[in-house]
N, C-alpha and C positions, 0 to 999 in steps of 0.2 A: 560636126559633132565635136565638144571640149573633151579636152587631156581625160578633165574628171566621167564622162560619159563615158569613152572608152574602158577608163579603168575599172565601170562599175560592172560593165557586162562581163569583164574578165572576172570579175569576182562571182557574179552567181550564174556563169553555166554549168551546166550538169557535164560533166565527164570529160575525157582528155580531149587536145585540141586535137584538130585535125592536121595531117601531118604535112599535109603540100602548103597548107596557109601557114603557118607556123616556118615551115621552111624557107619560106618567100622572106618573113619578118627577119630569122636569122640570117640569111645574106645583104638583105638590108641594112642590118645593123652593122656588118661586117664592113662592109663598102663605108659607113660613116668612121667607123673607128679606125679604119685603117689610113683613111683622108680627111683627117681634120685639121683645120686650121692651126699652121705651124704658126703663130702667134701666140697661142695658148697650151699647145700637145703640137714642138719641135719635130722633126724627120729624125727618124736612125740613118745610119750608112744608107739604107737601102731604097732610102726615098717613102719609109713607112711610117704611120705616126708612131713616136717611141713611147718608152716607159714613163715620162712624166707629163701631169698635166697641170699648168699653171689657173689657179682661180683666179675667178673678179677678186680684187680686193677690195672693194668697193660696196660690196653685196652682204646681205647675211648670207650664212651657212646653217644649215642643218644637216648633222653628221649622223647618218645613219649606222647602226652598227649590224654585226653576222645578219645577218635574214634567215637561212635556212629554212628554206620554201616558207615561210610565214607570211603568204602575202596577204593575209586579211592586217596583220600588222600594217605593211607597205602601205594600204588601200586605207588603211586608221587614217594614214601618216598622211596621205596626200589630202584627207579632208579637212584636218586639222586645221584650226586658225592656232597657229604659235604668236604670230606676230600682230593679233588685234585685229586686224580688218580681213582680209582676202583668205581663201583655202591655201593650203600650200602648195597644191596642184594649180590652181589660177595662177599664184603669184612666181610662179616659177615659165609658166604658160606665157607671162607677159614681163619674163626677165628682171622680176625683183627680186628674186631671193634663188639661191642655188643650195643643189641638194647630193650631198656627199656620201656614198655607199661603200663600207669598208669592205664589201664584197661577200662569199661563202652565200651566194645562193641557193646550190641545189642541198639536197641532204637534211631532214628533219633528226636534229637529237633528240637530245633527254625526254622531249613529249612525245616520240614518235619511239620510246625503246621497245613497247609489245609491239608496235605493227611493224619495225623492221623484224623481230620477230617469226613474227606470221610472214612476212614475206621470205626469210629466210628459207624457209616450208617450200612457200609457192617457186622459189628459186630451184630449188633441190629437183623440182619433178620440171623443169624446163619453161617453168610458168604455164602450165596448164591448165591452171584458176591460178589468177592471178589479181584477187577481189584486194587484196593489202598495198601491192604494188602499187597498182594501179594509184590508187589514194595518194600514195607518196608522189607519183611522178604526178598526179594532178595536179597538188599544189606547188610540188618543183615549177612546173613549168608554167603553173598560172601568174607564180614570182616572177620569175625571170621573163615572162609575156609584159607583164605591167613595168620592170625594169626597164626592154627595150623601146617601150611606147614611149613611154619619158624622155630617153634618149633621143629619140625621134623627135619626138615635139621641142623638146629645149635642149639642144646640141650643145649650146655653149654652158648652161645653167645645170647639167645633169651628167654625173659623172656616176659610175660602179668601180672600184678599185677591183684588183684581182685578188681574190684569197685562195689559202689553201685547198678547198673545194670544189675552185672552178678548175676541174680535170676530170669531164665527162672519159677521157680515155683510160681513166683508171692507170695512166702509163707511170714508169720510173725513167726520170729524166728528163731535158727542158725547165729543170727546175721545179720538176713534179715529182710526187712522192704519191703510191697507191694510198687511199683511204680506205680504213674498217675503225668499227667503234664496239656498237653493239648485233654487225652482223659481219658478212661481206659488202657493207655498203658500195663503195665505190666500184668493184668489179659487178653486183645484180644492176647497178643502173647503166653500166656499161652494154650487158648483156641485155637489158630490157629496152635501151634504146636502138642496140643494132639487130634486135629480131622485130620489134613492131613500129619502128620506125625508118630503116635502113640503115646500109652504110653510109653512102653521101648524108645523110643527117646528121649520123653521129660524126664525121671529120668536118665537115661542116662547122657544126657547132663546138669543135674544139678548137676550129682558128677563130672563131670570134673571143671565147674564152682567153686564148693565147694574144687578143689583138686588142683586153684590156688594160689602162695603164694600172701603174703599179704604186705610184706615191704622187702625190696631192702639195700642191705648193698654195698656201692660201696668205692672205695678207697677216694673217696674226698667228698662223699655226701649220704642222704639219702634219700629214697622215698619213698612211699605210694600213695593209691587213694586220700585219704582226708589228711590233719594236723590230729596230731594224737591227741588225743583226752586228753589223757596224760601219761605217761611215762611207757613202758613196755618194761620190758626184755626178752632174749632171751626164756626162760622157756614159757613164756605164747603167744609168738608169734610163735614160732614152735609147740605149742599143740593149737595150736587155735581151735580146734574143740571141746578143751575141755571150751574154753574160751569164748563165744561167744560174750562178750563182748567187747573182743579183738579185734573180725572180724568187730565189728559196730565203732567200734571207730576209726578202719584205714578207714572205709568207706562211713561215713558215715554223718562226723565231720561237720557243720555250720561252716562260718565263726564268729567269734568272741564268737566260741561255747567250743573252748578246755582251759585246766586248763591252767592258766598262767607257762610259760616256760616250756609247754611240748616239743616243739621242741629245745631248749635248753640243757633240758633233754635227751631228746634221741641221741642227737648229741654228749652229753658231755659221754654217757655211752656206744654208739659204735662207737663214733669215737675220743678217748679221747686225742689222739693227733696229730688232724688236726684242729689248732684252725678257720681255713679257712672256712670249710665243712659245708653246704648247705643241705636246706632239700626241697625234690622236691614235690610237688603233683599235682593235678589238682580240677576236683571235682565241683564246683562251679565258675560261668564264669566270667573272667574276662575282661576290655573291652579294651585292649592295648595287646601287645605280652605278658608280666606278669605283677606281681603284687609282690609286696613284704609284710610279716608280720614275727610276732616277731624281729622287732629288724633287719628286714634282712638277716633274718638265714630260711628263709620260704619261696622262690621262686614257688608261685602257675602260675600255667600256661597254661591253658585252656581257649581259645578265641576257639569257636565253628564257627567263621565266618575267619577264619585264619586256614593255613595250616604250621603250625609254631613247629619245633621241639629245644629242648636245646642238646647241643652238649658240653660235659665234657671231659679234656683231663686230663688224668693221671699226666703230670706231672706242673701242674697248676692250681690255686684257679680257680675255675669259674667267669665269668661277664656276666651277663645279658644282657649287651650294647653289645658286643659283640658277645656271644657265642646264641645267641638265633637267630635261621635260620629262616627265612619263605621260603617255596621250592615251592608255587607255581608261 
């Protein structure tokens, strides 16, 4: 069965996954993130793979931005022909083209503000009916199902960055901050994955969260969830677990919140000579296809009301006017 087969059935079954197959898949994934090829994602101190991951340069890129459980987006994205001939799920299947996720999987926003709502309600009475939640974690996890499939199938060509929202523990610290928006977000999915799917599920699924990288080294450009907050090198983003400051500041960044010319910075010290190179994030919405900051060295690009990916070719500066797709 191809990438794209798997992906489809994950998109039209009826109801949430089952929780022993699902769990199988998250330790799966866990074991690949945590041992992968130090060639491209270095060891921390601890012999783990660390916080960075170096791309093909050789390759295109398509830079996926926030997801937030959207995974009929995801599922748009892998049938896509961007590139003229092949799906983007084939061509990624058969190592031409790799595919960059700013991360922020679980958590539906601005589309999802009445049914956090309603689930609010179903929170309150211990989930008793729990018809709204439900819906939310179905697409939560049918995301982050077709995420891990990907990973699986193309190890070296399929990366998920960690964003703000990958923090099924709701916890403060490790570089994590509780989420709430338009309800108690991040504490009902806490609490809705440790009554109907367990505890080992939910710690579980917060070391794979914690065992994604954090910034993206590509031949022409760089990326993170947020702007980086300001300038770190490879030592404290490959040991990020010792850094935790590290993990808040790729994650976590306000706009007009980071030190002056940190992207600058970190363009000038791992891409020192491509004076061209771009630094990607998402993070914070913007209300057009992107947005530019520092100087234009900062292409942010998360429109949550668009199905909009950036497309980077190896042997070419990037343009925004051009290379920024919407695929629906």
């Amino acid at each position: 069965m191809s990438l794209l087969d798997v992906l489809d059935q994950i998109r039209v079954r009826d109801g949430l996954p089952e929780r022993d197959a699902y769990l199988a898949l998250v330790e799966e994934s866990l074991s690949l993130l945590e041992g992968e090829p130090p060639v491209y994602r270095p060891r921390d101190v601890e012999g783990r793979s660390g916080g960075l991951v170096y791309l093909d340069p050789e390759l295109p890129t398509v830079i996926v931005p926030d997801l937030h459980a959207r995974y009929d987006f995801f599922h748009a994205l892998m049938h896509a022909r961007l590139l003229g001939a092949g799906r983007v799920g084939e061509m990624l299947e058969e190592g031409r083209i790799q595919v960059l996720c700013l991360g922020d999987g679980f958590h539906s926003e601005r589309r999802g503000r009445e049914r956090w709502k309603e689930a609010f309600d179903e929170y309150a009475t211990a989930f008793r009916v729990r018809k709204a939640m439900d819906e939310e974690m179905k697409e939560s996890f049918a995301l982050m199902e077709m995420v891990m499939r990907c990973k699986l199938a193309a190890p070296r060509c399929f990366h998920f960055l960690k964003g703000n929202h990958e923090n099924i523990l709701n916890e403060e610290g490790e570089g994590n901050h509780p989420f709430r928006k338009y309800a108690f977000e991040g504490e009902m999915v806490r609490e809705y994955v440790l009554r109907f799917y367990g505890e080992d599920f939910l710690h579980t699924y917060a070391r794979f969260e914690k065992a994604l990288p954090l910034l993206a080294v590509g031949g022409r450009f760089l990326a993170s969830h947020a702007e980086p907050a300001e300038v770190y090198d490879e030592e404290v983003v490959i040991n990020m677990r010792l850094y935790p400051e590290v993990i808040y500041g790729l994650t976590w960044t306000d706009n007009e919140a980071a030190d002056e010319g940190s992207v600058e910075g970190m363009l000038a010290h791992y891409l020192p000579d491509v004076p061209d190179a771009v630094y990607f994030g998402g993070h914070r919405p913007v209300s057009g296809a992107y947005m530019e900051r520092a100087g234009g060295r900062y292409i942010q690009v998360h429109n949550p009301s668009r199905w909009g990916v950036a497309v980077v070719m190896p042997d070419r500066a990037f343009d925004p006017e051009t290379d920024l797709v919407d695929i629906q």
